[in-house]
C-alpha positions as CSV (number, residue, x, y, z in Angstrom):
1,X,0.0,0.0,0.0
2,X,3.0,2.5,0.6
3,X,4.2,1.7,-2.7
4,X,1.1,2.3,-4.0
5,X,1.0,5.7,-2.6
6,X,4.6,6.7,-3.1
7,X,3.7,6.2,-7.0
8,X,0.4,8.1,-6.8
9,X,2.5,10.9,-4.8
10,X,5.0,10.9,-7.7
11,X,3.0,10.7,-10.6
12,X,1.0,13.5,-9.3
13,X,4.1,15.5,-8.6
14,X,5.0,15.0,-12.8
15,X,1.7,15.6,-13.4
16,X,2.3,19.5,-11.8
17,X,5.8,19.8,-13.1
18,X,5.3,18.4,-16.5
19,X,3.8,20.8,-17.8
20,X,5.7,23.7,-16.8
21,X,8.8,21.8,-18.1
22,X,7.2,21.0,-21.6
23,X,6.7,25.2,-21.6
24,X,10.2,25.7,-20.5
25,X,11.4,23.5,-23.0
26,X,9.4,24.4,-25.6
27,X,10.1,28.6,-25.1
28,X,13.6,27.4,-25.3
29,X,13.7,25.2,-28.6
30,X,11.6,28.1,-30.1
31,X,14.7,30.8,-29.2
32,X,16.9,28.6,-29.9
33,X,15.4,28.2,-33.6
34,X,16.5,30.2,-36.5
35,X,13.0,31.7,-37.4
36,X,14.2,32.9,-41.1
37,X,15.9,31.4,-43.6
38,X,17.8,33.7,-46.1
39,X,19.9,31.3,-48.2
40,X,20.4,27.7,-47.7
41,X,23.2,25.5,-49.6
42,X,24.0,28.6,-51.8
43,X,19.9,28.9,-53.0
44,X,18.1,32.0,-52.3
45,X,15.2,30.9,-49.6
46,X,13.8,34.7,-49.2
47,X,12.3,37.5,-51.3
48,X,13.1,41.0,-50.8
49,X,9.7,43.1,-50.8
50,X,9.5,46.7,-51.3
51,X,6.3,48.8,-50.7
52,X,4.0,49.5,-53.9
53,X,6.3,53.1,-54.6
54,X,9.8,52.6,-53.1
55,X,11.4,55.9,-53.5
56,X,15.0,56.0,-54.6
57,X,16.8,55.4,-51.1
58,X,14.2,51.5,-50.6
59,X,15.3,50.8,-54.0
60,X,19.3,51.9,-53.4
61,X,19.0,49.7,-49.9
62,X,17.3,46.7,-51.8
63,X,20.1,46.2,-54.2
64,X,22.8,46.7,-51.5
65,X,21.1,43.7,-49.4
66,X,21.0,41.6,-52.6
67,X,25.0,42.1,-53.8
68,X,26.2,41.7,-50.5
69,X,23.9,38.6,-49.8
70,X,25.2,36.8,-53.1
71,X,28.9,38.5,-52.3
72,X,28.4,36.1,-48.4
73,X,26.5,33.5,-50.2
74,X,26.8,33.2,-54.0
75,X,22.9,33.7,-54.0
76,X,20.7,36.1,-55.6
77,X,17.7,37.2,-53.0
78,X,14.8,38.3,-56.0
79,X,13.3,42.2,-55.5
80,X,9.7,42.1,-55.4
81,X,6.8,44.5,-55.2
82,X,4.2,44.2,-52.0
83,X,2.0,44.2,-55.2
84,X,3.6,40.9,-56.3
85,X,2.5,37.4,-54.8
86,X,5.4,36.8,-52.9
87,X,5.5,33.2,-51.3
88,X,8.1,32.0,-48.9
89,X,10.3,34.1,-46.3
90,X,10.3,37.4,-46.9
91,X,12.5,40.8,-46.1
92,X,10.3,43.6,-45.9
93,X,11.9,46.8,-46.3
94,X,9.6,48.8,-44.7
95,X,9.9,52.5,-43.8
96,X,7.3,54.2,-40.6
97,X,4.0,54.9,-42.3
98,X,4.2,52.5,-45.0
99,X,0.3,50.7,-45.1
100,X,1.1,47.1,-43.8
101,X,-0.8,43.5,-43.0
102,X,-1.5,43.2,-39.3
103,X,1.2,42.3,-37.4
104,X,4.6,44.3,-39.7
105,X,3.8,48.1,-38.9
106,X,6.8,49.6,-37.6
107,X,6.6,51.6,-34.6
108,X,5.2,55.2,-35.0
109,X,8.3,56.9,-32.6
110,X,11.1,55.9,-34.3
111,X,13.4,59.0,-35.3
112,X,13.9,59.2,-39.3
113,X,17.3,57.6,-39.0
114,X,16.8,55.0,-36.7
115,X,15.7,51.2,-37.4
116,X,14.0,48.2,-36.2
117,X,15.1,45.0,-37.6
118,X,13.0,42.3,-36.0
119,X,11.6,38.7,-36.8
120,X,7.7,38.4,-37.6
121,X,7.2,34.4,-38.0
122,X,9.2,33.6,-41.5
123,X,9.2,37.3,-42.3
124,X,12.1,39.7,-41.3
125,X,11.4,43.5,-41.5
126,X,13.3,46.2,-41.2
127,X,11.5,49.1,-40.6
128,X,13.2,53.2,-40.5
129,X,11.5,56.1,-39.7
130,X,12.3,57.2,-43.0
131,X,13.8,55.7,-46.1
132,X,16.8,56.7,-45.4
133,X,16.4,54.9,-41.7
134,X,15.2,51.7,-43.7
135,X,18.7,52.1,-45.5
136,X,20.7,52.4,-42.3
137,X,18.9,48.9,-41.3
138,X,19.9,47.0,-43.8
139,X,23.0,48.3,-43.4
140,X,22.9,47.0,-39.5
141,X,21.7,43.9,-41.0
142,X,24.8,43.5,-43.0
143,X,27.6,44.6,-40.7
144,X,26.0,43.7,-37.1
145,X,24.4,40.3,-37.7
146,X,25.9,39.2,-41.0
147,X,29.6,40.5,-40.1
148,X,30.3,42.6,-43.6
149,X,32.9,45.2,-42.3
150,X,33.7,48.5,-44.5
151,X,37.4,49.6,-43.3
152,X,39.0,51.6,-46.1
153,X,37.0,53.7,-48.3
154,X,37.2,53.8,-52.1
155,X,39.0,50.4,-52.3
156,X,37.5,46.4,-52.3
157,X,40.2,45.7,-50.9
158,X,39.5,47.3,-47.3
159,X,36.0,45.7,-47.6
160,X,35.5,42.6,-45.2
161,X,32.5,39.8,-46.3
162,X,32.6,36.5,-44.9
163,X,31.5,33.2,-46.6
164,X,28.7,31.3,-46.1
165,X,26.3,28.7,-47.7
166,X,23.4,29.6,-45.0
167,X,22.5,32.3,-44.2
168,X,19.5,31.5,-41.4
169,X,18.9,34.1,-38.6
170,X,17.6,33.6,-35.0
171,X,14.7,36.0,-33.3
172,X,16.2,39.1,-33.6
173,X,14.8,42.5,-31.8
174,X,17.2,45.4,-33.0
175,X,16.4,48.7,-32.6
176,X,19.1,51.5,-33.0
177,X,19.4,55.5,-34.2
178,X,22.7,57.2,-34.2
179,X,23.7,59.8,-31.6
180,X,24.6,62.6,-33.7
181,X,22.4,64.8,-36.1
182,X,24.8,65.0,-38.4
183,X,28.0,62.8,-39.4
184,X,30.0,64.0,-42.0
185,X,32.7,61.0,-41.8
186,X,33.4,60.7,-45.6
187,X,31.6,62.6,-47.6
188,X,29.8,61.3,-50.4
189,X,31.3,57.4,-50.9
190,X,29.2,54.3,-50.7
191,X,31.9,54.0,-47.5
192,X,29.9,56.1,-45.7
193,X,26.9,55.5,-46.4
194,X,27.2,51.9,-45.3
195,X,28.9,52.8,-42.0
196,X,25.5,55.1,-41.6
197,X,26.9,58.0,-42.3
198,X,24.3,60.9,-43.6
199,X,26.0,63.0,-46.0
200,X,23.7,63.6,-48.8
201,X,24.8,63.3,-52.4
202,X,26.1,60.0,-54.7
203,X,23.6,57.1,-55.1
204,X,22.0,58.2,-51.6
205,X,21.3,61.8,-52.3
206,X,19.6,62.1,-48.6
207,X,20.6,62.9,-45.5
208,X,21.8,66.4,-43.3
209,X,21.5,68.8,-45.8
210,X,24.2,71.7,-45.4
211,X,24.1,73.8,-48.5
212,X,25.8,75.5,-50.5
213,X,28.9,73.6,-48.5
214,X,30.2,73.3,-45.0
215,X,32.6,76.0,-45.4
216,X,34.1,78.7,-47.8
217,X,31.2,79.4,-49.4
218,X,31.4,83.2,-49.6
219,X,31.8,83.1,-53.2
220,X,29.0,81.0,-54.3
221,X,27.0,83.8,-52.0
222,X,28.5,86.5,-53.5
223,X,30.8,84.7,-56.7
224,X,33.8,87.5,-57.4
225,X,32.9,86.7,-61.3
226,X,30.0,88.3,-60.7
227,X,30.1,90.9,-58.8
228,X,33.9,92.5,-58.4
229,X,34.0,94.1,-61.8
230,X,31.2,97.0,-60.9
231,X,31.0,96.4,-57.2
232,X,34.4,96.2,-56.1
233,X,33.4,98.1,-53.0
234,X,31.5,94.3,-51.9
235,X,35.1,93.0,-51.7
236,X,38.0,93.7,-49.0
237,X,39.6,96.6,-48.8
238,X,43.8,94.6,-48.8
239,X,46.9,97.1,-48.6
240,X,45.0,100.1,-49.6
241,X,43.4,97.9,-52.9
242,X,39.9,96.1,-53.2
243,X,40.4,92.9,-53.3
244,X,43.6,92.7,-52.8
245,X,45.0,89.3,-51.1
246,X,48.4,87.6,-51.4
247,X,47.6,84.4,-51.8
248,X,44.1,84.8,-54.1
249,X,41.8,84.4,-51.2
250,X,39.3,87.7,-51.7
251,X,37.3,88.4,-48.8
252,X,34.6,90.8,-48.0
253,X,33.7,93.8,-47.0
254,X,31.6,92.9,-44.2
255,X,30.4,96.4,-43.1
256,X,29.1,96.7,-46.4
257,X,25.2,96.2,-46.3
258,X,24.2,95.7,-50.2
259,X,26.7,92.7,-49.1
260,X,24.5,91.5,-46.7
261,X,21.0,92.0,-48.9
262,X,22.6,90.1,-51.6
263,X,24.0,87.0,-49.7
264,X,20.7,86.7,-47.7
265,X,18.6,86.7,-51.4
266,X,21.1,84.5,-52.9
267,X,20.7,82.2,-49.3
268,X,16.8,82.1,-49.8
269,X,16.9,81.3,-53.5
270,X,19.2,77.9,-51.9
271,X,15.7,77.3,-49.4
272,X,13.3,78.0,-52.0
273,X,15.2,75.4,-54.6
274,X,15.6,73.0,-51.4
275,X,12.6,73.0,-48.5
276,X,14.5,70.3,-46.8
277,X,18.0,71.8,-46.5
278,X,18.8,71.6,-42.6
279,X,21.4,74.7,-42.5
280,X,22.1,77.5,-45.3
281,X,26.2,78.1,-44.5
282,X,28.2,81.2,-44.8
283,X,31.9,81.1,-44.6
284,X,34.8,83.2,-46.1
285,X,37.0,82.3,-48.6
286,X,40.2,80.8,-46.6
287,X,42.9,82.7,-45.0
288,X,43.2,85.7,-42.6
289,X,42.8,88.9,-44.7
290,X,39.7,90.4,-43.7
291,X,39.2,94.1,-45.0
292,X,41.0,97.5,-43.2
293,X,38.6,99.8,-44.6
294,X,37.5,102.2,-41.4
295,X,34.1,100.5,-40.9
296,X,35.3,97.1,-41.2
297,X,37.9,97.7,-38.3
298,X,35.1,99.5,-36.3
299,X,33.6,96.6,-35.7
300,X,36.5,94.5,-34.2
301,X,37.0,94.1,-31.1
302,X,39.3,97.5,-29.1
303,X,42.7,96.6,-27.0
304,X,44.4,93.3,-27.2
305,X,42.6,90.2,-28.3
306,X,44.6,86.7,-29.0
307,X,45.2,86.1,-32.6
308,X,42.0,83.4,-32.6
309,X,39.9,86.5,-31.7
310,X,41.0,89.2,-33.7
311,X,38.2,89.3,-36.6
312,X,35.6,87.3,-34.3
313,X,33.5,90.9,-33.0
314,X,33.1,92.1,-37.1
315,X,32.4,88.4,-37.9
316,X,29.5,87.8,-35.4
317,X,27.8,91.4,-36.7
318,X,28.0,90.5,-39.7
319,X,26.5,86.8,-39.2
320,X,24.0,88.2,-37.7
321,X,22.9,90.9,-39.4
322,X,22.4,88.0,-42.6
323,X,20.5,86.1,-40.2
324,X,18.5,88.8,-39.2
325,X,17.8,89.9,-43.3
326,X,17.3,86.0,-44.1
327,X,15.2,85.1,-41.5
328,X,12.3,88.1,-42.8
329,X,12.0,86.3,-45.9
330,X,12.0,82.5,-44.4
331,X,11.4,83.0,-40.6
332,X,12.3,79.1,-39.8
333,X,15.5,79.2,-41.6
334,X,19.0,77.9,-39.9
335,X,22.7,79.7,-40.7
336,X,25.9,77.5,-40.1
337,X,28.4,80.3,-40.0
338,X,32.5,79.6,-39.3
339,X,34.5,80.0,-36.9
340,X,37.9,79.8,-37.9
341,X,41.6,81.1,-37.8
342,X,41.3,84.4,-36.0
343,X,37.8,84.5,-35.8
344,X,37.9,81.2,-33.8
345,X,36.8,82.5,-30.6
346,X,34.1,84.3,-30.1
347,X,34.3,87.8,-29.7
348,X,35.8,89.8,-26.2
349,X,32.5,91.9,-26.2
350,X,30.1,90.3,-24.4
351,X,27.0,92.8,-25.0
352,X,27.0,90.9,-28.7
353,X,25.1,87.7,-28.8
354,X,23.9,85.7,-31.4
355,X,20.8,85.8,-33.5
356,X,18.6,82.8,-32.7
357,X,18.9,81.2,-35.8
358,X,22.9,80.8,-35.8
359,X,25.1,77.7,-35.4
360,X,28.8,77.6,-35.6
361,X,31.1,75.4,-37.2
362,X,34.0,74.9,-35.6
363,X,37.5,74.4,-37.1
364,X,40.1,72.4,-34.9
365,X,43.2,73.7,-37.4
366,X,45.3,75.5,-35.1
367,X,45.2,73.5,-31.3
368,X,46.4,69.9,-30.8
369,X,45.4,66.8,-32.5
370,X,47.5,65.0,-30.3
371,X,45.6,65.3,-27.2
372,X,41.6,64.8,-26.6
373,X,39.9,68.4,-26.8
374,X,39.1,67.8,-22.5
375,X,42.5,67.1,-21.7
376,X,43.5,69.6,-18.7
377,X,46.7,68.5,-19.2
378,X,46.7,69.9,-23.2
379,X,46.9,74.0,-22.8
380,X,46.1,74.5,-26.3
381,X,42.8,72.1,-25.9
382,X,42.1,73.9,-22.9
383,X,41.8,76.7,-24.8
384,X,39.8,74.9,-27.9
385,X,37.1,73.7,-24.8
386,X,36.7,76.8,-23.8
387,X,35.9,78.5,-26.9
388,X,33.1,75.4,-27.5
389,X,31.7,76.8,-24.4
390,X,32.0,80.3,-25.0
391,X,29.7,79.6,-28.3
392,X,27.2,77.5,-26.5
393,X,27.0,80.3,-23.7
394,X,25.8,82.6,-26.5
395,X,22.8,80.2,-27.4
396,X,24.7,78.7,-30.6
397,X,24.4,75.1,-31.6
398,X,28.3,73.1,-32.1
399,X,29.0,71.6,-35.6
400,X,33.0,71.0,-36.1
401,X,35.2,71.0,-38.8
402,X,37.6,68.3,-38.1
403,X,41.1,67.3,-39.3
404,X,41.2,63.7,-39.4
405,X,43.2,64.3,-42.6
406,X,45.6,67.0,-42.6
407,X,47.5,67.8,-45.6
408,X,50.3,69.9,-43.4
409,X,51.2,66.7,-41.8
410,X,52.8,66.0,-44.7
411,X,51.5,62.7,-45.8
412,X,52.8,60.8,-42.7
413,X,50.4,58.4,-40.4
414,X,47.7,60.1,-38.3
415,X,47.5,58.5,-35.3
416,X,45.0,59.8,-33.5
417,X,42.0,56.9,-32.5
418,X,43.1,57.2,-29.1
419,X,42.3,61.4,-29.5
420,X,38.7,60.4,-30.9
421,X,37.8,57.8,-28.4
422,X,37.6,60.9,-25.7
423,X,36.2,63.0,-28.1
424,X,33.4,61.7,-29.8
425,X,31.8,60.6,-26.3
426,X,33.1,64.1,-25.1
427,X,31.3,66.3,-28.0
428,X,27.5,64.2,-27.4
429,X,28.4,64.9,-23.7
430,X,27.9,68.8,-24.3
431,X,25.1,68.8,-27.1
432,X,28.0,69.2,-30.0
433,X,25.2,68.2,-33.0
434,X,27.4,67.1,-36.2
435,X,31.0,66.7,-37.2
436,X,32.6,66.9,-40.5
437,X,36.2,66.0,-41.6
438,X,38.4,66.7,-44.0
439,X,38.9,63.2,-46.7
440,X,40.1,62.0,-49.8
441,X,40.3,58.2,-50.8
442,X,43.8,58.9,-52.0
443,X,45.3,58.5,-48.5
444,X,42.3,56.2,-47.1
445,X,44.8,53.3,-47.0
446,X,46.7,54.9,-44.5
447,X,44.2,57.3,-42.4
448,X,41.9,54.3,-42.3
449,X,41.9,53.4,-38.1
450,X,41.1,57.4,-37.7
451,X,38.1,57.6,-40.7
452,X,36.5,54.2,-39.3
453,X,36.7,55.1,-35.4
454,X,35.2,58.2,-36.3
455,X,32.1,56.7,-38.2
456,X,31.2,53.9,-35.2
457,X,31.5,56.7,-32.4
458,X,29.2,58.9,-34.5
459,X,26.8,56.5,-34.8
460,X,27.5,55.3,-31.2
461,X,29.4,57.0,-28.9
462,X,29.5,53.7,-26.2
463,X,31.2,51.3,-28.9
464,X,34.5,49.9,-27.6
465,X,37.5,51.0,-29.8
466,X,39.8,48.7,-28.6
467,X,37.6,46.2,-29.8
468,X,36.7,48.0,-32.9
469,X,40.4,48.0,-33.6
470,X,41.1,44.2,-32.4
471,X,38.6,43.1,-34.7
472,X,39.6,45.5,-38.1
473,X,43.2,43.7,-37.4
474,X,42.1,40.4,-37.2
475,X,39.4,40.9,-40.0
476,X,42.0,42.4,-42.7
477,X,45.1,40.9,-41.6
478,X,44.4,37.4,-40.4
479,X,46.8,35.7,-38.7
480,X,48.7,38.4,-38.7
481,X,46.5,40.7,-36.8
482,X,47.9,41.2,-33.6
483,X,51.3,41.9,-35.3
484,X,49.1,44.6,-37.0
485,X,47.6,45.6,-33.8
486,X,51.1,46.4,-32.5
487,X,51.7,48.2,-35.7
488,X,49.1,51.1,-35.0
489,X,49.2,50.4,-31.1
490,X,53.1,52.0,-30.8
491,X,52.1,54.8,-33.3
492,X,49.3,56.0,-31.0
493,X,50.8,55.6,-28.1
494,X,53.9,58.0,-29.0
495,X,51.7,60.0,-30.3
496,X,50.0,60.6,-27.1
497,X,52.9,60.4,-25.3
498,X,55.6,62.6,-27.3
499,X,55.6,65.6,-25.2
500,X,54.6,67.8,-28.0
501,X,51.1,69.9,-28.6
502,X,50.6,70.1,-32.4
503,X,48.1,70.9,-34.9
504,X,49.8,69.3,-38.0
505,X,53.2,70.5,-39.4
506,X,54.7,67.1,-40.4
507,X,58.3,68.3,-41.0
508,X,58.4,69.6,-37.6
509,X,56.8,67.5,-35.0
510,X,56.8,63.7,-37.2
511,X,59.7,63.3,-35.4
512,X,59.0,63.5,-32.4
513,X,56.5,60.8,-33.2
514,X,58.0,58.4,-35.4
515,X,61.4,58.1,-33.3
516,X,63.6,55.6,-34.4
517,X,62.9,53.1,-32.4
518,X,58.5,53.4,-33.0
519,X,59.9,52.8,-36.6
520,X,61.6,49.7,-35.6
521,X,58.7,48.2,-33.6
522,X,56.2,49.5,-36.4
523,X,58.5,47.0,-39.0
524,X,59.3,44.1,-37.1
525,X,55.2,44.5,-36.6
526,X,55.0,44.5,-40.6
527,X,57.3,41.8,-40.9
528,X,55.6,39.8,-38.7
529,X,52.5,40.2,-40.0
530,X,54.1,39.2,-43.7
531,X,55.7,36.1,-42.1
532,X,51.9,35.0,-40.9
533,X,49.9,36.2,-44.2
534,X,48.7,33.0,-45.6
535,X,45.8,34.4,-48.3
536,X,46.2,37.3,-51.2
537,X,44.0,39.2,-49.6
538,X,45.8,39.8,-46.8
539,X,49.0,40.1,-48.8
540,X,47.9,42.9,-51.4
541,X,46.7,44.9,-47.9
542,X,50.0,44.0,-46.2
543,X,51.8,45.5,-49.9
544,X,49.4,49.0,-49.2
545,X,51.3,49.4,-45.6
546,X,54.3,48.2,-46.4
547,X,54.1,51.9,-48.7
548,X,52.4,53.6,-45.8
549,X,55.5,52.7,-43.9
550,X,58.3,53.8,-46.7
551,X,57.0,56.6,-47.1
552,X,57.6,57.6,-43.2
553,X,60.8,55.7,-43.4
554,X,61.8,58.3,-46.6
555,X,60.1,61.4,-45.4
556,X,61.5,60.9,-41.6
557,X,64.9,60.4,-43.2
558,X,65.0,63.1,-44.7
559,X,63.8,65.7,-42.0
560,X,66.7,64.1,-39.9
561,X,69.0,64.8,-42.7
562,X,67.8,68.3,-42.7
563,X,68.0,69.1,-39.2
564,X,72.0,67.9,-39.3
565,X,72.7,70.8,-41.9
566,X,73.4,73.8,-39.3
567,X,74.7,71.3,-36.6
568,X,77.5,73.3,-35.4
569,X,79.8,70.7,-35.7
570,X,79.6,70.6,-39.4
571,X,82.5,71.5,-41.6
572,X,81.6,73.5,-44.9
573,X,82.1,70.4,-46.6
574,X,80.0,68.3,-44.4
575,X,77.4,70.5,-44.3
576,X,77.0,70.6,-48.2
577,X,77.2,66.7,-48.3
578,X,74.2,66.3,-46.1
579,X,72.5,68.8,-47.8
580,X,72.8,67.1,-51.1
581,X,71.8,64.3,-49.5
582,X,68.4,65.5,-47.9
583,X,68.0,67.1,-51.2
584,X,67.8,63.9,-52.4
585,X,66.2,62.1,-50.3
586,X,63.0,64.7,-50.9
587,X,63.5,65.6,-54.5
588,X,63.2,61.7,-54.9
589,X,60.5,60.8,-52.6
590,X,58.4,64.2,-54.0
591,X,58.7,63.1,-57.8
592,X,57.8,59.3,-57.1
593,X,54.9,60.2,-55.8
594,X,54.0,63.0,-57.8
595,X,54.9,60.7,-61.0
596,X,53.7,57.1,-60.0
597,X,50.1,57.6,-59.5
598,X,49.7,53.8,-59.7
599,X,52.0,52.6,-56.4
600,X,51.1,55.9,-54.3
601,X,47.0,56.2,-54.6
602,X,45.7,56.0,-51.4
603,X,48.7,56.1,-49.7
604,X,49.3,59.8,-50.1
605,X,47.4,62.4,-51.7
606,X,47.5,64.1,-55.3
607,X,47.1,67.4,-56.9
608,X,46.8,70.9,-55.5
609,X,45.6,69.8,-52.2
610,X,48.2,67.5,-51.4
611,X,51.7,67.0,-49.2
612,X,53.6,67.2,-52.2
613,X,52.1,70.0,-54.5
614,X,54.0,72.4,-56.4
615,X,53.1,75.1,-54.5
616,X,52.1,74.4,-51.0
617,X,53.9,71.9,-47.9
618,X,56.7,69.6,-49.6
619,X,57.0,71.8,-53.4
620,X,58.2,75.0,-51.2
621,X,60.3,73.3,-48.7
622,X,62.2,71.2,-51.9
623,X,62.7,74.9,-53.3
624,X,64.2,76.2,-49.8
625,X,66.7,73.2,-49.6
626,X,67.8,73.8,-53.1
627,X,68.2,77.3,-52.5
628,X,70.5,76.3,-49.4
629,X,72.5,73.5,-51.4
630,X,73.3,76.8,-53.8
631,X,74.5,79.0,-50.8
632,X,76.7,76.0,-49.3
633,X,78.4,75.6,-53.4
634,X,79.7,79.0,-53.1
């Protein structure tokens, strides 16, 4: 009878815990299930569904998922209409508002750049709160749950896909916007755009619209063409002349208020062509001649001002008296005006503040790059954070102008990930809105770490660089990764570390950098990484920085050459020989790159705007050490 009742006892004890088990299980087989199947054995097992009207940006995204699908795969994922009887798993690209069956409307509060990806039964949709959101969730799709990296821009070979025959995903519940308004990292490429940046223009014309450019656009406002020959009064008075400038820079006469009239019409005709153009910019042609007519210096600042601060009173009337005239015709409008050179800071008189409807871009060209912009320990970044502050404290909204590619650091590395991994996170911290920086594909090869770092922070200032940079080493190098790793690790550190404050200036401070023995832990690094490369992948990336590498080999060599002429313990003779011998060192080094277009693209830049133009950086310091090779002959 006790058996009896030990049985009953037990069977009624799996009778009450059965059940709840079978649940259990059951929730956890059903998470553990991929719910849709994308491609399996190399065959496409989904359809990609567009609504009824895609607009340009659905139809852009579309295509992207399908090439880089059959680039992972081998298979083609077909494009169909909602229209179209679709059967099977589907990806619904599916931007906020688009009419939908019950059960696949995407949530009404997402932002128009952020994205939901998430798992309906066999369907997976990925919904944006615009089109361009929809784009930027396929693109999460691709790099955060498929693992498609984009490192260098302009180049398949800085491109990361990995293989697969399947392709089947598990529930997934992704929601994500970026953190900045605007992210300028990159410009116009397909790069950028994939790394969710939203610079408008190439296939993707959407995005943060800045028009007519982020900065020097004083003479698309007001084009000298135009105007000069019967108004040359618009234009700066220069050493007694209008428009005089040494260097072909014309500024103008800000005091002058037909200037202002015609600016602010030729800024509304921008709004009237564009309705959804965020900010209308105004910013001076480049350099630091502003006009010495008598009203023009009226308006500066009185006593002694720093250099930053010279021109910023006269620049801040005349920003906002155009924001003043522009904002009668189109009350809502927005003006991104510059700050820059010596009208960095803004001005000493504090009675002036600043129309409603200004923002400032800021330009980081003259204050450290070695440093983050909060370092107390940086004085000329102590200065740069104060004069963010000073601009917010007069009710103006922070873009900045950035120089994660500087051409007066002379084509050399730029080692500065560990500068933007404090100030990325720093910048959302006090309400900075957008960054921009200066780019060209023809360096990407070796600025890539800075360009990349930049593009996940703006998109999320919490991502972990280290790992971001782990994983780009491992991704594009293989086996030799952490060889690779090392490579950009002792460049950043003595970077940090050199004991210098810099802006740029390559020929003066790259030494202080790339010491001789960074050079010789940078090149073991390389040749480890060589002695490990097993694919030709990782080989033809390995050739890129092995010329990333000469080049600050050649250039380093020489600026130690140079700095050995005037050594006082130089006889004539000796200092003529290693003069000649610097001479060249450059004069090669300048014509091989300037020549061979082929081995240098995208290792160092080309044309006017580059380290070794004619007339700016390398051409003038090549024409100085001639010069001095001639004085030491006589």
């Amino acid at each position: 009878m006790r058996d009896c009742m030990r049985v009953l006892a037990l069977l009624c004890t799996v009778a009450v815990l059965l059940p709840g088990r079978i649940a259990v299980a059951q929730e956890k087989k059903e998470k553990q299930q991929p719910t849709v199947a994308l491609v399996v054995d190399g065959r496409a097992r989904a359809t990609i569904v567009l609504p009824a009207e895609p607009g340009k940006p659905l139809v852009f995204a579309a295509k992207q998922l399908q090439q880089y699908v059959q680039k992972i795969s081998g298979a083609s994922l077909p494009i169909a209409s909602e229209q179209d009887k679709v059967s099977g798993n589907r990806i619904l690209l599916w931007p906020k508002g688009t009419p939908a069956e019950a059960g696949l409307a995407v949530p009404e509060d997402l932002g128009e750049e952020e994205y939901l990806i998430s798992t309906t039964g066999s369907d997976l949709v990925i919904g944006g709160g615009s089109d361009l959101g929809t784009f930027f969730g396929v693109c999460g799709l691709l790099e955060d749950h498929l693992g498609v990296r984009w490192y260098v821009a302009g180049d398949p070979l800085g491109e990361c896909v990995p293989k697969m025959k399947d392709i089947v995903l598990p529930r997934i519940n992704d929601r994500q916007g970026p953190d900045f308004p605007m992210r300028w990292i990159g410009k116009t490429l397909q790069w950028a755009k994939m790394n969710r940046q939203n610079y408008p223009g190439g296939a993707l014309d959407v995005g943060f619209k800045i028009k007519p450019g982020i900065f020097h656009t004083q003479d698309i406002l007001l084009p000298t063409k135009t105007y000069f020959a019967e108004h040359p009064e618009y234009y700066a008075l220069v050493d007694g002349k209008r428009g005089g400038a040494k260097h072909g820079w014309i500024h103008l006469c800000h005091s002058n208020k037909d200037v202002v009239r015609i600016v602010a019409q030729n800024m509304g005709k921008i709004l009237d062509a564009d309705p959804d153009v965020d900010l209308v910019t105004f910013a001076p042609t480049d350099w630091t001649q502003l006009c010495e007519c008598e009203a023009c210096k009226a308006m500066d600042d009185k006593g002694e001002v720093p250099k930053d601060q010279r021109m910023s009173r006269r620049m801040l009337i005349f920003h906002n008296r155009l924001a003043e005239a522009l904002t009668k015709t189109h009350p809502n409008a927005k003006l991104l005006v510059g700050a820059y050179l010596n009208y960095t800071r803004p001005p000493k008189d504090k009675s002036i503040r600043a129309h409603p409807a200004l923002s400032v871009v800021i330009c980081d060209i003259q204050y450290c790059m070695a440093h983050p912009v909060n370092d107390p320990n940086c004085p000329p970044n102590r200065v740069y954070d104060e004069i963010i502050k000073g601009w917010q404290a007069l009710g103006c909204d922070i873009y900045f102008y950035e120089y994660y590619y500087k051409v007066n650091w002379m084509g050399l590395p730029w080692p500065i990930t560990h500068k933007l991994a404090v100030d990325i996170p720093y910048f959302k911290s006090v309400g900075v809105k957008g960054v921009y920086t200066q780019f060209t594909t023809q360096n990407a090869w070796k600025l890539f770490p800075g360009y990349y770092v930049a593009a996940k922070l703006m998109w999320d200032v919490d991502a972990d660089v280290d790992r971001i940079l782990d994983e780009m080493c491992n991704r594009l190098f293989g086996k030799g990764g952490p060889a690779m790793r090392e490579y950009y690790r002792v460049m950043e550190d003595s970077m940090a570390n050199c004991g210098r404050h810099f802006p740029g200036r390559g020929t003066t401070f790259g030494q202080y950098v790339f010491t001789p023995a960074v050079m010789k832990t940078m090149g073991d690094s390389l040749a480890t990484a060589h002695e490990l490369a097993e694919d030709e992948l990782v080989k033809k990336r390995l050739a890129k920085i092995d010329l990333s590498f000469e080049y600050t080999q050649r250039l380093m060599k020489y600026v130690r050459l140079r700095d050995r002429i005037g050594s006082k313990d130089n006889s004539p003779q000796e200092a003529l020989a290693i003069a000649q011998q610097a001479l060249d060192v450059l004069g090669k080094l300048v014509t091989e790159v300037r020549q061979d277009r082929a081995k240098w693209d995208g290792i160092v830049s080309d044309g006017h705007d580059s380290p070794v133009s004619e007339k700016w950086y390398l051409g003038p310091e090549l024409r100085r050490l001639r010069a001095r090779v001639e004085q030491l002959q006589r």
